[in-house]
C-alpha positions in Angstrom: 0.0 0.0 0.0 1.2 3.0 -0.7 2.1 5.9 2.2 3.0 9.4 1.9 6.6 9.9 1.2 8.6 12.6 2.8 9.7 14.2 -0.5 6.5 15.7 -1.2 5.1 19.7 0.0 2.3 20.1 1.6 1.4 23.3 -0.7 -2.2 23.2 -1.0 -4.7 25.1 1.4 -8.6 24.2 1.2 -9.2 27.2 -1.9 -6.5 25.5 -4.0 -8.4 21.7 -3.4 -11.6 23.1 -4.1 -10.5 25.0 -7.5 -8.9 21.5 -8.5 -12.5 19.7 -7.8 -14.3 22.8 -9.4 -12.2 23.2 -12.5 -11.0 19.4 -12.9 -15.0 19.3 -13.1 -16.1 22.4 -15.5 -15.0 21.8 -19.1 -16.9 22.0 -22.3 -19.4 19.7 -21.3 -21.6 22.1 -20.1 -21.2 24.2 -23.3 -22.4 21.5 -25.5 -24.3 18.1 -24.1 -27.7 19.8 -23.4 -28.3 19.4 -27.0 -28.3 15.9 -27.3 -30.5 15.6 -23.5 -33.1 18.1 -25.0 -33.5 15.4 -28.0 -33.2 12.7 -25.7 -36.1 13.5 -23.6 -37.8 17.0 -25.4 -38.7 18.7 -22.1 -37.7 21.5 -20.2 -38.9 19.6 -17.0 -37.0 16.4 -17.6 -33.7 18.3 -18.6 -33.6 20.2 -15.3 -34.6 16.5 -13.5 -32.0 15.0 -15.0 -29.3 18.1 -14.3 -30.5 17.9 -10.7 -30.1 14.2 -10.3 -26.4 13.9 -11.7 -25.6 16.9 -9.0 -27.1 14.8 -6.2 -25.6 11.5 -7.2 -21.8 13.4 -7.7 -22.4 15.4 -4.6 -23.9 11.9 -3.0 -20.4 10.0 -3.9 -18.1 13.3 -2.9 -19.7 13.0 0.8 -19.0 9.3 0.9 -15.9 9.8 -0.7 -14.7 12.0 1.8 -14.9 9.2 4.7 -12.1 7.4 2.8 -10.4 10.4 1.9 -9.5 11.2 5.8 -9.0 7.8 6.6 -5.8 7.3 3.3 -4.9 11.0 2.7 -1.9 9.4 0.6 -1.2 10.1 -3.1 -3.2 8.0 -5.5 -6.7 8.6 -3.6 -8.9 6.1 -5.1 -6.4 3.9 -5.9 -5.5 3.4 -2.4 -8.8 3.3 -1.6 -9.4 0.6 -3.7 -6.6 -1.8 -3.1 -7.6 -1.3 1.1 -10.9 -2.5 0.1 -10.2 -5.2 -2.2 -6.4 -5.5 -3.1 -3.8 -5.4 -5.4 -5.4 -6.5 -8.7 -9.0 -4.6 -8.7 -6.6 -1.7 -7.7 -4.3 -2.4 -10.8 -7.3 -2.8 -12.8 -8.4 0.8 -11.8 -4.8 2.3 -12.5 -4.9 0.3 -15.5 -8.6 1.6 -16.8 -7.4 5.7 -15.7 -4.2 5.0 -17.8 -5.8 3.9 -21.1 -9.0 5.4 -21.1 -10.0 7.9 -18.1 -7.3 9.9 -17.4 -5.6 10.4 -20.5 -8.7 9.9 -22.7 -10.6 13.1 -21.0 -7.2 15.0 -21.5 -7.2 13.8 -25.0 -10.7 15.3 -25.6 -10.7 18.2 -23.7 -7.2 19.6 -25.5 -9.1 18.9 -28.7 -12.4 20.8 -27.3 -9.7 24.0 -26.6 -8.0 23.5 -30.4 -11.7 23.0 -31.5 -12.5 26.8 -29.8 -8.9 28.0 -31.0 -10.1 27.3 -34.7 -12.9 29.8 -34.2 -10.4 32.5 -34.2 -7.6 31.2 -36.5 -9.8 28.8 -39.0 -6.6 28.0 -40.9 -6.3 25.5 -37.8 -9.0 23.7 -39.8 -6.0 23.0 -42.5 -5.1 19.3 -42.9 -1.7 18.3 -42.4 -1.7 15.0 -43.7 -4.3 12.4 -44.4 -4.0 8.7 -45.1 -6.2 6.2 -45.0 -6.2 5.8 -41.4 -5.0 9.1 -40.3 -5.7 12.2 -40.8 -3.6 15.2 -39.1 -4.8 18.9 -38.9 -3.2 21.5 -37.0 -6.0 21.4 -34.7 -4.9 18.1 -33.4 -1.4 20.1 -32.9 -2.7 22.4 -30.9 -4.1 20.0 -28.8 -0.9 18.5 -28.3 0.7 21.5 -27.5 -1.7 22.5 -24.8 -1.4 19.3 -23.1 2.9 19.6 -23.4 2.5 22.9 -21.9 0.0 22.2 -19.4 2.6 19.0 -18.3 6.0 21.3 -18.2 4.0 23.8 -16.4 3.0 21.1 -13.7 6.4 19.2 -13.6 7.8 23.2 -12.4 6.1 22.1 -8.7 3.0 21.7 -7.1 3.2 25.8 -6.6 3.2 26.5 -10.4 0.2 24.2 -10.9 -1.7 25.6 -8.6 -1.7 29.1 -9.5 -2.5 28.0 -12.7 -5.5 26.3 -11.8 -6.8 29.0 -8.9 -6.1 31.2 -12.1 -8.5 29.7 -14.3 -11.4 28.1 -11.9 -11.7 31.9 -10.9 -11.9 32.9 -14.6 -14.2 30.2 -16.0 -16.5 30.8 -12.8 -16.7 34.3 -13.2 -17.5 34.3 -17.1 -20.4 31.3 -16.4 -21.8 33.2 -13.7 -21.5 36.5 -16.1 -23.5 34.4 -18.6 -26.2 32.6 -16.7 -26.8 36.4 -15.0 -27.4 38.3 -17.8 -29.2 35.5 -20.2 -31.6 35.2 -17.2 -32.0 38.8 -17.0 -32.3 39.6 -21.0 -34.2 35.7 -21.4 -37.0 36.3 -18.4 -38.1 39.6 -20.6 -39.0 37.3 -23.1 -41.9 34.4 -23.4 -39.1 31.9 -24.0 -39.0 30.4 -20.5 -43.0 30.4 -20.1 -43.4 28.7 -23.4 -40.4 25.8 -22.6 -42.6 25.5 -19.2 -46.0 24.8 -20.6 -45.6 21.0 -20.4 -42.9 20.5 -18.4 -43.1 17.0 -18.0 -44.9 15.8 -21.7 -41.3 13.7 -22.7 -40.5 12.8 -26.4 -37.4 11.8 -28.1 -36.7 13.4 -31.6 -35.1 12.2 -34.0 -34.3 13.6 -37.6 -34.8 11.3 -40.7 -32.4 10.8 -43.4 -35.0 13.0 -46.0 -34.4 16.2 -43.0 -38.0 15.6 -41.9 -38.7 15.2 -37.5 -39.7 12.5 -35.7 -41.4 12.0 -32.4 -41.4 9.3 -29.6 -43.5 10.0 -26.9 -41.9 8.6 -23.6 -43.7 7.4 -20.4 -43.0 4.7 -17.8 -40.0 2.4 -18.5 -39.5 3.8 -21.5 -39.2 7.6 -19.8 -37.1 5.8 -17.4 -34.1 3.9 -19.9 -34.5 7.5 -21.7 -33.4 9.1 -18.3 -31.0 6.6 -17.8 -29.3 6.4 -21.8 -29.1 10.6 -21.5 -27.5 11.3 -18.3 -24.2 9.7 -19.1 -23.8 13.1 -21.0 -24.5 15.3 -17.6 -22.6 12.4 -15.6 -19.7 13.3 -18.1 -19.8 16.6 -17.9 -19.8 16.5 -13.7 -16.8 13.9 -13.8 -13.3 14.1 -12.4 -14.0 15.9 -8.7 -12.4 12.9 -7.3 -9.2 13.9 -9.0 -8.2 16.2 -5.9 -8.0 12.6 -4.0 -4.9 12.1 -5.6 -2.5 14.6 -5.1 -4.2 14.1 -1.0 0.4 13.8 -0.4 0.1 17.8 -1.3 -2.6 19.0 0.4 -2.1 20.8 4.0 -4.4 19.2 6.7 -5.9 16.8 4.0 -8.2 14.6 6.7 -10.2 17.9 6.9 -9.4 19.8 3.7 -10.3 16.6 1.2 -13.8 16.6 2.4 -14.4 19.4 3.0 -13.0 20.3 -0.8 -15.5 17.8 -2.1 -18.5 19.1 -1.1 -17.7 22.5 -1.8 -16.3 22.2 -5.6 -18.9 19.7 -6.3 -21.5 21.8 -4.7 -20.5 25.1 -6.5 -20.2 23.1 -9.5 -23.9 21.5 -10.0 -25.2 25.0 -8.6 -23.8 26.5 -12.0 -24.8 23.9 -14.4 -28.3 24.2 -13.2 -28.3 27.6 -13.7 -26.5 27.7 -16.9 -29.2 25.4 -18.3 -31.9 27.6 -16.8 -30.6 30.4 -18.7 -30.3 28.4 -21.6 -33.8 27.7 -21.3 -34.6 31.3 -20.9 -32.6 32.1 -23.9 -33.8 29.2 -26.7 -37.2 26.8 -26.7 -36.3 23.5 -26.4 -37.9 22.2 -29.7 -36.3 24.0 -33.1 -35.8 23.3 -36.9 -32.5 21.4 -37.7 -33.2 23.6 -40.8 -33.5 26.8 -39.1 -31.4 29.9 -39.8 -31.5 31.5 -36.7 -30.5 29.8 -33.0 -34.0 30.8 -32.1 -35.4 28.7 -35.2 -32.9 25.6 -34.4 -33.8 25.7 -30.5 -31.7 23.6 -28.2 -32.3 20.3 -29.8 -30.7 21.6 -33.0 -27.7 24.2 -32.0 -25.2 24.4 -34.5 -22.7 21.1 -33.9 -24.7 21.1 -30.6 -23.3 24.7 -29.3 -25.8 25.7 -27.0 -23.6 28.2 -25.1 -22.6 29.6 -27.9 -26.3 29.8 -29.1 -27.3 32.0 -25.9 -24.3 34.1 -26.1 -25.1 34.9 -29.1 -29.0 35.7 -28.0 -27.1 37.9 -25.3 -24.3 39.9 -27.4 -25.0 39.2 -31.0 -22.7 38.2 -33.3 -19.9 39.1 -31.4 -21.3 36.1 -28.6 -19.3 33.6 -30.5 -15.8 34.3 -30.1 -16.7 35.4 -26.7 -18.3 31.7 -25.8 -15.0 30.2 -28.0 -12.7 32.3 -25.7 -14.6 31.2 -22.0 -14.6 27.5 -24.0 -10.8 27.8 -24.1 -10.3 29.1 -20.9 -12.3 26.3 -19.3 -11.3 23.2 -21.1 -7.4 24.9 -21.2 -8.1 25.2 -16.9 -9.9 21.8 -16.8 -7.2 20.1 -18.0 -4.1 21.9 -16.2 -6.3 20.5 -13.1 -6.6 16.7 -14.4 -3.1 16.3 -15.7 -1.2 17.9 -12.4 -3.8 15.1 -10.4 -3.2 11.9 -12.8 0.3 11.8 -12.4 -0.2 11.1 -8.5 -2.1 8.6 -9.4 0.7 6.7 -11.6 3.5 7.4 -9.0 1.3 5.6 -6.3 0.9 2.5 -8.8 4.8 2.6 -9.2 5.7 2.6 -5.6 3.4 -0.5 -5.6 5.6 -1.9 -8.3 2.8 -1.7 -11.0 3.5 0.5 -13.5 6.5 2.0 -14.6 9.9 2.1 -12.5 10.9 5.1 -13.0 7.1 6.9 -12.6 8.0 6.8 -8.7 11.1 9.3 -9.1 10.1 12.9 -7.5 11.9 15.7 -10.0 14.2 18.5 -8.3 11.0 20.0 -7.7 9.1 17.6 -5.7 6.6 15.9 -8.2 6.7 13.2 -10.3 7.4 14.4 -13.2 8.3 11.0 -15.5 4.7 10.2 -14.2 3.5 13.7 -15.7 5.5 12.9 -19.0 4.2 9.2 -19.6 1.0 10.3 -19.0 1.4 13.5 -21.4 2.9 11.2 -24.2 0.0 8.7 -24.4 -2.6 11.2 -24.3 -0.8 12.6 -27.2 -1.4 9.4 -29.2 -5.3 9.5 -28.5 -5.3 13.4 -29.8 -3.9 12.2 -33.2 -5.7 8.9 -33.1 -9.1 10.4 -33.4 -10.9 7.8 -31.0 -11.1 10.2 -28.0 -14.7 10.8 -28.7 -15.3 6.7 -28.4 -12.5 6.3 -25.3 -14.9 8.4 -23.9 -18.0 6.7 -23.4 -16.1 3.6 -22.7 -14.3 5.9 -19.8 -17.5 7.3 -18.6 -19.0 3.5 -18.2 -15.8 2.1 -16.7 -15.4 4.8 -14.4 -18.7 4.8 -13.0 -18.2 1.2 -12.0 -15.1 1.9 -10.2 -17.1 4.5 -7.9 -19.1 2.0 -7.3 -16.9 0.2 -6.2 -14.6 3.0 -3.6 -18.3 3.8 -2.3 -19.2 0.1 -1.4 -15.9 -0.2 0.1 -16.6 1.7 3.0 -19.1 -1.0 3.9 -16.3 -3.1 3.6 -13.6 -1.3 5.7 -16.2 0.0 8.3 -16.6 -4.2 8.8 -12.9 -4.9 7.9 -11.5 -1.7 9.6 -13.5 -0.9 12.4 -10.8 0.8 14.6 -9.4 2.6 12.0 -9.2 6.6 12.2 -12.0 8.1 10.7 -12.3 12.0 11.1 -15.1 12.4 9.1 -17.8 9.8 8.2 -19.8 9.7 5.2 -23.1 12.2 5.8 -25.8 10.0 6.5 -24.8 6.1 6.0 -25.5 3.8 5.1 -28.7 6.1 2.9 -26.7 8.4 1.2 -23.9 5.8 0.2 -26.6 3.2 -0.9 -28.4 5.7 -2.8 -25.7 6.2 -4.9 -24.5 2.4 -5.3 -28.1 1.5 -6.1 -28.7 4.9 -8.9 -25.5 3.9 -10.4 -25.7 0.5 -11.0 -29.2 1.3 -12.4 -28.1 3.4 -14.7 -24.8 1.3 -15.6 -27.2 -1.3 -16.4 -29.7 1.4 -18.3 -26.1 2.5 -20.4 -25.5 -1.8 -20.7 -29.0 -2.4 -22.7 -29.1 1.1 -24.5 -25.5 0.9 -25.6 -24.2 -2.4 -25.4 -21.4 -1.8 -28.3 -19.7 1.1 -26.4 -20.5 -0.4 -23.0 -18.9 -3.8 -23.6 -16.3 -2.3 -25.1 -15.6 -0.2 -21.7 -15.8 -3.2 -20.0 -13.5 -5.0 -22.0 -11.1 -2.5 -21.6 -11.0 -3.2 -17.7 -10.9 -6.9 -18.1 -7.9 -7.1 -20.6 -6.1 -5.4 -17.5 -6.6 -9.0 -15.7 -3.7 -10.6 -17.8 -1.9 -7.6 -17.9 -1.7 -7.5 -14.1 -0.8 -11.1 -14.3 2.2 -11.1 -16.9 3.8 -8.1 -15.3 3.6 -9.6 -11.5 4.9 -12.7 -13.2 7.9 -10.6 -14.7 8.6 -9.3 -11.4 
């Protein structure tokens, strides 16, 4: 099991954990998936629901999460976690998954998301490099690679430089969501917008648009309302993802029985506050139902934002024209911020599985500077290979279904250690177990199995991904 080692600095106060929670969380997510919910399920009602239930399940886990937290405050948080619950392999199999598909896949598409917004002002980004049969290379995916090789050197500089960095842009991207939720609220409630996207609230339908452009309808009610629910909210789960990353730099974090929990509940709190006002503002701004063949981003509506921009659709209700570079630049300083948080986290994560002797020598070597920075580097590299792959989009939903299982997991293992580990030193216990841990487990699961039925292709494929780690584990204990 891995403990905290000396060499590390205790640099981070509670502000600095909560910005990493809040900005590891806020990227372009909320900027774009409302879209495909408001097609999912057509209702201004159900959207909200469905907002409203991923911030209670996220802030459900960060409360249980936090038990664990001040019982290991090591580097590698749920890693540790994990292997004190159920050992070496399910905790190799976790390292594994974050490694191929979590971590470095989310860094992946998030540094494309900020070349994607980087376009908007230089379009000759668009340009294509080179293209083969199997490849294709634009400068886009360059710039993406470049953000991520700055965002790394920047972190391997110490655990001081990161987190300026990250205060830096948490405080930004807050300031320029609340800036746009308060003013389309203000300019949206002085039109009939909101009234009419309130009229049936709860009347659900998916849409879906027909190869000849024409619309079609689905009506949704009982189990079908339900799997709906269930199929859509890996796109808000998604966009609420990576809080737990503060968990693994817990080596770095000043007071960190206290600070860790204390750090989840506020980012996470702060963080669904803003995405359910951002979508009420949206909802202010556009009716849900539109024309895919609109002109306008009244005409197309939510549903049918141009390549599913609603934020850029209600800035440009709010400013005009000029609304679109403003929502690319807020787009690049929160997926540019999102990802300085998850890459200085992951490489914690990769130097615990190292002192454990399962991954990479050499990841477990701190730099002059007190962080591990070949961990930073290997982690940088292979999330270079997804930007120029082009599979980030796909690594994604499998890293969205495998991840959700693993929290399933950490949160059923403080059953386990409160029966396995009963004198162990708990400073805080999870807020109201065994309800509040449960209800998570039992939501999750539900929905896992929703996401399994719906999407078995992408699902399976997730899961494969965590059981090839099985004779991975296997052949590289066997080699040591």
């Amino acid at each position: 099991m891995s403990e905290t080692i000396v060499g590390f600095k205790k640099e981070l106060n509670l502000l600095n954990a909560t910005s990493i929670v809040a900005g590891s969380m806020i990227g372009s997510g909320i900027f774009i998936v409302t879209a495909a919910m408001a097609r999912d399920l057509g209702s201004a009602g159900w959207i909200l629901f469905t907002w409203f239930l991923t911030g209670l399940l996220t802030m459900s886990a960060a409360l249980s999460y936090g038990e664990l937290a001040g019982m290991m405050p090591n580097a590698g948080g749920q890693y540790v976690y994990i292997q004190k619950a159920y050992g070496k392999l399910v905790s190799f199999l976790y390292g594994w998954t974050v490694f191929t598909v979590i971590q470095t896949g989310v860094i992946a598409a998030v540094a494309v998301a900020f070349a994607n917004y980087t376009a908007v002002f230089i379009p000759k980004l668009e340009t294509i490099i080179l293209e083969t049969a199997w490849l294709t290379i634009t400068f886009k995916q360059i710039v993406a690679i470049l953000s991520i090789l700055l965002l790394t050197y920047i972190n391997t500089n110490g655990i001081e430089s990161g987190k300026k960095v990250q205060l830096f842009f948490t405080a930004a991207k807050l300031f320029a969501l609340f800036a746009l939720i308060i003013m389309g609220l203000y300019i949206g409630l002085e039109s009939n917008v909101l009234s009419e996207n309130f009229e049936n609230p709860w009347v659900a339908f998916r849409t879906v648009i027909n190869e000849d452009k024409t619309i079609s309808f689905t009506e949704l009610s009982g189990l079908a309302l339900v799997g709906a629910i269930g199929a859509t909210i890996i796109n808000s789960l998604f966009s609420s993802d990576a809080w737990n990353n503060v968990t693994f730099i817990a080596a770095e974090i000043k007071d960190p029985k206290k600070n860790i929990p204390r750090s989840l509940f506020l980012g996470t709190l702060i963080v669904t506050i803003v995405y359910i006002l951002a979508n009420l503002a949206y909802l202010s701004l556009l009716p849900v139902l539109g024309d895919p063949n609109g002109t306008t981003d009244l005409t197309k509506g939510i549903m049918f934002a141009s390549e599913d921009r609603v934020g850029a659709a209600a800035a440009n209700i709010i400013l005009g024209n000029i609304g679109v570079f403003v929502m690319a630049a807020l787009i690049m300083i929160s997926t540019f911020g999102c990802n300085s948080g998850i890459i200085l986290a992951g490489g914690r994560l990769f130097y615990a599985m190292s002192n454990d002797g399962l991954f990479f020598k050499q990841a477990k070597e701190l730099n002059k500077n007190n962080v591990p920075a070949k961990a930073l580097w290997v982690q940088c590299a292979w999330a270079c290979i997804l930007c120029l792959s082009g599979k980030y989009g796909d690594l994604l939903t499998y890293a969205t279904f495998a991840s959700l299982l693993f929290y399933i997991l950490t949160i059923y293992g403080i059953f386990i250690l409160r029966k396995k580990e009963p004198a162990m030193e708990r400073p805080y216990k999870a807020l109201g177990y065994p309800i509040v841990p449960m209800f998570y487990i039992v939501m999750t699961t539900l929905i896992c199995a929703i996401l399994f039925i719906y999407d078995t292709k992408n699902t399976g494929f997730g899961l494969a991904i965590v059981l090839l780690g099985i004779p991975v584990y296997y052949f590289t204990q066997k080699k040591e």
